[in-house]
C-alpha positions in Angstrom: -3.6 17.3 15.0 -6.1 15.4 13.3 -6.9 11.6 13.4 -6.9 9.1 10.7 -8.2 5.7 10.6 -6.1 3.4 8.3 -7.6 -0.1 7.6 -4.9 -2.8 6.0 -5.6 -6.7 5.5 -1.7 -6.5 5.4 0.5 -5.3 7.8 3.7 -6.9 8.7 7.2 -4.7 9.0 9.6 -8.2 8.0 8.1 -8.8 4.7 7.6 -6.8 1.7 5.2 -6.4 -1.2 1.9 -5.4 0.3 3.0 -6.1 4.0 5.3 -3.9 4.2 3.8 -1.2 2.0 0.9 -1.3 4.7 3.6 -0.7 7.4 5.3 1.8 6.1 2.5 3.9 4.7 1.0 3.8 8.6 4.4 5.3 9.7 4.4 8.0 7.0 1.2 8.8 8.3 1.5 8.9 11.9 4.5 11.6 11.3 1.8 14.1 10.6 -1.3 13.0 12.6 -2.9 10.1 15.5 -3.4 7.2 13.4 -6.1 4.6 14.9 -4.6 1.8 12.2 -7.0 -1.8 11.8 -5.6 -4.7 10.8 -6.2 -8.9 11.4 -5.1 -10.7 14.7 -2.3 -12.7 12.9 -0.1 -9.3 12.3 -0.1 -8.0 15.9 2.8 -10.7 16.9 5.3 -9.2 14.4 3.9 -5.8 15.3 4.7 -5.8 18.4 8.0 -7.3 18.3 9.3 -4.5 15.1 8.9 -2.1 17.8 10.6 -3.8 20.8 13.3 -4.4 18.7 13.5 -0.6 17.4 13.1 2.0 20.3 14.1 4.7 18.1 10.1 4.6 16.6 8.8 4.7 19.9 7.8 8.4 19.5 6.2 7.6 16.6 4.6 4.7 17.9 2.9 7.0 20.5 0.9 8.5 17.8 -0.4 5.0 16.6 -3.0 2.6 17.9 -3.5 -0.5 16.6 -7.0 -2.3 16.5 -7.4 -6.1 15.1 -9.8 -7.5 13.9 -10.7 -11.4 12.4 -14.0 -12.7 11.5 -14.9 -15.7 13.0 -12.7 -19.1 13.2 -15.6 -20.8 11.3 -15.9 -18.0 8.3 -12.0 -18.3 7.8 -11.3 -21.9 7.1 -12.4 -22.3 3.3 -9.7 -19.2 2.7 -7.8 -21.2 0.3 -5.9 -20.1 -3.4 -6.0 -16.1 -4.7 -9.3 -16.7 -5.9 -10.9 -17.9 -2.3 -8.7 -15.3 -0.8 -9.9 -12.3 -2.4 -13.4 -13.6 -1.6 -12.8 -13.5 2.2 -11.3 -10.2 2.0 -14.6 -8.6 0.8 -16.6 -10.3 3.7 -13.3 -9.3 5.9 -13.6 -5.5 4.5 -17.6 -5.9 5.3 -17.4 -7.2 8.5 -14.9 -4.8 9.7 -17.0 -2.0 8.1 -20.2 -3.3 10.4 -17.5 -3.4 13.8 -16.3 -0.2 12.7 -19.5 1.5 12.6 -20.5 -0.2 15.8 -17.7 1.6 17.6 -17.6 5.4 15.8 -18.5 7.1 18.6 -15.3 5.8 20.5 -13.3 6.2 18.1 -13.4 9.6 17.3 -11.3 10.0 14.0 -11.9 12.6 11.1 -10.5 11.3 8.1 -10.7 7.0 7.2 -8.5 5.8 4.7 -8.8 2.3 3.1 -5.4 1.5 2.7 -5.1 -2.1 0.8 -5.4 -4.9 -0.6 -4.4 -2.6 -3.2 -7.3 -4.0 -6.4 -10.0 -1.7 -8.1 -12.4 -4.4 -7.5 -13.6 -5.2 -4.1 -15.6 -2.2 -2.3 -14.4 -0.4 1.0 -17.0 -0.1 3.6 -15.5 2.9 5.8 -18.4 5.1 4.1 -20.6 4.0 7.1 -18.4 5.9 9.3 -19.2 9.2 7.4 -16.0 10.7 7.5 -13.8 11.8 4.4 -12.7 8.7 2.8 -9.3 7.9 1.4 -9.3 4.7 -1.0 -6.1 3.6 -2.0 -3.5 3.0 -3.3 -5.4 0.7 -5.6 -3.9 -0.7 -8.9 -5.5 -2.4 -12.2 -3.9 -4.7 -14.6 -5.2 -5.3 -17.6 -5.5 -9.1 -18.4 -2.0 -11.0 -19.7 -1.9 -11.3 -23.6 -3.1 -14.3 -24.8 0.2 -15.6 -26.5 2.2 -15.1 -23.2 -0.6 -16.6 -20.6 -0.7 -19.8 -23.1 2.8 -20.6 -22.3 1.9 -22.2 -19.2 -0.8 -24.0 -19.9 -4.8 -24.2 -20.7 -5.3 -24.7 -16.5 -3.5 -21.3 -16.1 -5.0 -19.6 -19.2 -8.6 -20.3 -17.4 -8.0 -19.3 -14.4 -7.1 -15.8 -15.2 -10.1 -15.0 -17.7 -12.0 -16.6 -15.0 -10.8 -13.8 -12.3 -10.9 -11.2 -15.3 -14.6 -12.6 -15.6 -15.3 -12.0 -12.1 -13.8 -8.5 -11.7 -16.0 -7.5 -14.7 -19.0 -9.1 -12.7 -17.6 -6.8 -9.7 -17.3 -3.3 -11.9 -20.7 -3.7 -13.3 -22.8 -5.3 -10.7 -21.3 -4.6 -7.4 -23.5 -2.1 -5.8 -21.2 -1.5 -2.5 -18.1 -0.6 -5.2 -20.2 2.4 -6.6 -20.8 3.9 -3.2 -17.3 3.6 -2.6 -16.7 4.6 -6.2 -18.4 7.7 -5.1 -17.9 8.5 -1.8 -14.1 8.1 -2.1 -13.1 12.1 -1.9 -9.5 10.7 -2.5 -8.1 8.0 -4.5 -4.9 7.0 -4.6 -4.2 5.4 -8.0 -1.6 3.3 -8.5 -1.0 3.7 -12.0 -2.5 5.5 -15.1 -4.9 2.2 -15.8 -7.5 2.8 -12.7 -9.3 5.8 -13.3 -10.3 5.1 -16.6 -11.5 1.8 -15.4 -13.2 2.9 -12.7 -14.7 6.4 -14.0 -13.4 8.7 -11.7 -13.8 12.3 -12.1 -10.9 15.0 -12.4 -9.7 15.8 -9.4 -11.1 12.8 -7.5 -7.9 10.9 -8.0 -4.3 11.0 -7.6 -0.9 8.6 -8.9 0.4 7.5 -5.9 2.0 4.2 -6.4 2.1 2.1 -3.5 5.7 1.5 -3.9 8.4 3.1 -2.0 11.7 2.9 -0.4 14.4 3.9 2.1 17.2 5.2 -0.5 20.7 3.3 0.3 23.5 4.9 1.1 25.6 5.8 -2.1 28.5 3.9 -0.3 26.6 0.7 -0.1 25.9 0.8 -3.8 29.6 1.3 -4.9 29.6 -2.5 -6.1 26.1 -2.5 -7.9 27.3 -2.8 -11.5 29.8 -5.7 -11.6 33.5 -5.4 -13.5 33.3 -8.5 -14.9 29.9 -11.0 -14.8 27.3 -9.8 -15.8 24.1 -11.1 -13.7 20.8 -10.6 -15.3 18.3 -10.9 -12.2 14.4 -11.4 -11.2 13.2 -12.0 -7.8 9.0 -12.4 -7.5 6.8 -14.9 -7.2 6.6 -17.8 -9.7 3.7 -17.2 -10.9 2.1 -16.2 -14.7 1.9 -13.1 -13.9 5.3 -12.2 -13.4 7.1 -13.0 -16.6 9.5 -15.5 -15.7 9.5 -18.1 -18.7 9.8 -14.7 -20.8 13.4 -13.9 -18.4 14.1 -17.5 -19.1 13.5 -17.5 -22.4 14.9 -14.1 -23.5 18.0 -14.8 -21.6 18.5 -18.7 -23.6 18.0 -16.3 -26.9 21.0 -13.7 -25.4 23.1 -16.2 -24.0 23.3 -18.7 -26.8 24.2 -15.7 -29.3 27.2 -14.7 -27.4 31.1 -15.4 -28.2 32.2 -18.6 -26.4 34.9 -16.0 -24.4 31.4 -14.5 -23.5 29.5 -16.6 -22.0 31.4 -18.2 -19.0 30.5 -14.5 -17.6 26.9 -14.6 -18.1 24.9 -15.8 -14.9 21.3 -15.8 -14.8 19.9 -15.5 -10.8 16.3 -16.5 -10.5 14.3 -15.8 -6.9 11.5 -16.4 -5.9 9.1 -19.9 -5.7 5.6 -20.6 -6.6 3.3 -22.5 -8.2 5.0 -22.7 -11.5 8.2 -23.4 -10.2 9.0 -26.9 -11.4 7.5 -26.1 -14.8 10.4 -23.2 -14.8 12.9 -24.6 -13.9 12.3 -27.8 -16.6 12.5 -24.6 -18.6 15.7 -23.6 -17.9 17.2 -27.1 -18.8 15.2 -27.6 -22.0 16.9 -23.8 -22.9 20.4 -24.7 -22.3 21.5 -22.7 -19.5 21.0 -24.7 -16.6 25.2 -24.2 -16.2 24.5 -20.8 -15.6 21.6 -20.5 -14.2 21.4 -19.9 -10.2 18.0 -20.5 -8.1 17.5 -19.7 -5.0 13.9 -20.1 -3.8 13.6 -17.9 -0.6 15.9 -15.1 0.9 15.1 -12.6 3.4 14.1 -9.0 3.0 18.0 -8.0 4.4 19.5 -10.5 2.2 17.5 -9.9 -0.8 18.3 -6.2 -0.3 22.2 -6.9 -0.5 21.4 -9.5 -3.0 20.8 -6.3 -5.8 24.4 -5.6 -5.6 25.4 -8.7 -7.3 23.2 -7.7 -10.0 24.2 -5.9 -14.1 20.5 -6.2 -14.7 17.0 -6.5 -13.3 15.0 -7.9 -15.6 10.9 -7.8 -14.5 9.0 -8.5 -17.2 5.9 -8.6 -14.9 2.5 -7.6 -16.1 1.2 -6.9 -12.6 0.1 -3.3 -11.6 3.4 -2.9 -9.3 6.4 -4.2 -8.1 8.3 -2.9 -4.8 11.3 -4.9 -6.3 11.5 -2.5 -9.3 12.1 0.7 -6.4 14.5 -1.6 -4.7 16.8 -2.6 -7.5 16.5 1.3 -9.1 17.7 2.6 -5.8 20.9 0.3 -5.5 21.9 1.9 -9.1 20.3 -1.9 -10.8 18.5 -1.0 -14.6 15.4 -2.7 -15.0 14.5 -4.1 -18.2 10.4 -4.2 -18.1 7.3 -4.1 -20.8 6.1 -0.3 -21.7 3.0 -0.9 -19.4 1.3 0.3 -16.5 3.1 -1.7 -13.7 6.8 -1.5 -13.5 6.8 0.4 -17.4 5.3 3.5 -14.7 8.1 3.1 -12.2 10.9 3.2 -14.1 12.4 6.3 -15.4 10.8 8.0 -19.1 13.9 8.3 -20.1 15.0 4.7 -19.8 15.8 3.0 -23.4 15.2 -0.2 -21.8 11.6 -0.6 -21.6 9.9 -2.9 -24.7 5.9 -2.8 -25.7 3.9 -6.2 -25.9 4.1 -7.5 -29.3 3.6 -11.6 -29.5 5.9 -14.0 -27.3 8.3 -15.0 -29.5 9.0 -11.7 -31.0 9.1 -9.9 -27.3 11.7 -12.5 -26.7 13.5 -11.3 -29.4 13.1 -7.6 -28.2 14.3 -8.5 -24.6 17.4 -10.9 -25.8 18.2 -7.3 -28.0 18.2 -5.6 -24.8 20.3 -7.4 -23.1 22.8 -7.7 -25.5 22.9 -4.0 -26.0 23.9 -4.0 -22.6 26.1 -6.6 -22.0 28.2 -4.8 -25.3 28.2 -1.3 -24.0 28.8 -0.6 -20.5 28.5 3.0 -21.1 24.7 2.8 -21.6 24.8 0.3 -18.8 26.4 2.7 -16.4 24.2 5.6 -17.6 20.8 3.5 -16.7 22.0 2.9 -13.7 22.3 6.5 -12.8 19.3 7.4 -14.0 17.4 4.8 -12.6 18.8 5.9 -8.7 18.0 9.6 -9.8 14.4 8.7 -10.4 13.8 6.5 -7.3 15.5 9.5 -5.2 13.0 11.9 -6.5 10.1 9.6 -7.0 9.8 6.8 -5.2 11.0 7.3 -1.6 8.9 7.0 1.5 9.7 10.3 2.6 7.9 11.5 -0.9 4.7 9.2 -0.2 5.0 11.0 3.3 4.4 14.2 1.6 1.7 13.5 -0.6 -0.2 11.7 2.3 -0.1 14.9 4.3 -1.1 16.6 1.6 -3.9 14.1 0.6 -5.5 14.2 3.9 -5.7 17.8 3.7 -7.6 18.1 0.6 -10.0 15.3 2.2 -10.6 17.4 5.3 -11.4 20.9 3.0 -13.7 18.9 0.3 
């Protein structure tokens, strides 16, 4: 049995998005070799308590050890805002690098793998260790169309061409990323956006989305598509990047045009909290469908997870690279209406009628209100999206299938 070194800035089994995407990757991992798995001080706590609380991983766990590792107090305190953040990850990913290659000799491993923050534009630094490297999952965006960014303001417009001005100054200048660029024997893609942006060969890269989940059981599903309301859903972030004045808007368009028998069984459910939330949910009053209109700011992973089942529809017009909510609705038999692009426009099924390409704002609020009213007036199509969306996650998106093609992966790394 071989021995893999996974780095991950985020590891933490309670929460998901990119916490628990590093958690569970490390587990599919450790199924088919020793993982030494590096990660900062601050996730050891819940580490450690994920597996008191769960004996039945504690054969797994065997095959694990866990290193931390922090820079300095006094390098840390300016980590502030997405921008700052991303900054101290690449001195994080450096300094780690530097303590990593202080230690090879003890650590004996044969493959690394630089397993996330999941962008295209900061370097890895496990190339020092001279091993087969593993980058990835990584995922690229491309920047947010000018008409929809504008919606929340000059501040926020700015703020992302500044970061899309900084990645380019990354991706042309950044000497580190083209020796990972090249001595990556593996890299896992995230979607169909980040070889072409990065340059990589044939054969150097693979799709392997960084989403995944544990598929309910078709028992705990029964309720997913309600008899009478229908609930039109998001749960994210507030933030511009994930489309939630376009769910607010679209819905307005959708609920406004219905029959007045109609609408007392229309519900709108936003979740999630944020920067922009205020300016959101001003939104939804100016609209009209405050009445409507639910928000709950926080819930749990458990809760969230039985939350889906309340849900006819759920609607993710993100234009982020991802989504681990998109996997989680599809599985509990949820449609997701999303753009035709390479984030959650990838995860869904090809088949699904219910994805919609960027055009301008106004008229992609047209398209999604269309949407929805298609299926609010035929629950036929409704039902038969919702089948194929839990087909697709079962053969697609589960963490069993990521298992597999990390085994794999590893393999071809250790022959090339």
């Amino acid at each position: 049995m071989k021995t893999v070194l996974m780095t991950a800035y985020a590891v933490n089994p309670y929460k998901g998005s990119e916490d628990g995407m590093g958690w569970s990757f490390i587990l599919q991992a450790a199924r088919t070799h020793r993982v030494v798995a590096v990660t900062r001080r601050n996730n050891e706590p819940p580490i450690r308590r994920f597996l008191a609380e769960h004996p039945e991983l504690a054969t797994l766990a065997t095959g694990i050890t866990f290193l931390y590792f922090d820079l300095p107090a006094w390098m840390r305190w300016w980590k502030k805002g997405p921008l700052l953040s991303v900054l101290y990850f690449y001195m994080w990913q450096l300094g780690l690098g530097l303590w990593l290659w202080a230690r090879r000799r003890r650590l004996g491993v044969d493959v690394v793998h630089n397993l996330n923050f999941h962008n295209d534009w900061t370097p890895s630094f496990l190339w020092l260790l001279g091993r087969p490297l593993v980058w990835g999952p990584i995922g690229h965006h491309p920047p947010i169309p000018a008409s929809h960014l504008r919606q929340y303001g000059r501040a926020a417009y700015c703020q992302d061409r500044a970061i899309g001005l900084l990645k380019r100054a990354f991706w042309t200048f950044d000497p580190f990323l083209r020796i990972t660029r090249r001595a990556a024997g593996q890299v896992l893609c995230m979607n169909s956006a980040v070889a072409p942006r990065l340059g990589l060969r044939a054969g150097q890269f693979e799709i392997v989305p960084s989403v995944a989940i544990h598929m309910p059981a078709q028992e705990s599903i029964a309720a997913a598509v309600p008899r009478k309301e229908f609930v039109v859903m998001i749960a994210a972030r507030m933030v511009p990047l994930k489309g939630f004045d376009m769910v607010i808007q679209a819905f307005a368009a959708f609920y406004h045009g219905l029959s007045a028998a109609d609408q007392p069984n229309a519900r709108l459910l936003l979740i999630g909290s944020g920067t922009e939330e205020a300016c959101l949910l001003r939104m939804v009053k100016e609209h009209g469908v405050a009445p409507c209109t639910q928000h709950r700011p926080w819930l749990d992973r458990e809760e969230l997870l039985r939350t889906y089942s309340q849900a006819s529809v759920f609607f993710f017009p993100s234009h982020e690279g991802a989504g681990m909510v998109v996997a989680e609705a599809m599985s509990h038999g949820v449609p997701v209406l999303c753009y035709q692009n390479e984030g959650p426009g990838e995860l869904v099924p090809p088949d699904s009628s219910l994805t919609v390409p960027y055009a301008s704002f106004a008229q992609n609020v047209r398209d999604f209100a269309a949407q929805l009213g298609r299926l609010h007036a035929c629950p036929l199509l409704l039902a038969a999206e919702a089948r194929l969306c839990r087909s697709h996650t079962d053969a697609h998106h589960t963490w069993t299938r990521r298992g597999q093609q990390l085994e794999r992966i590893y393999q071809q790394a250790l022959i090339s």
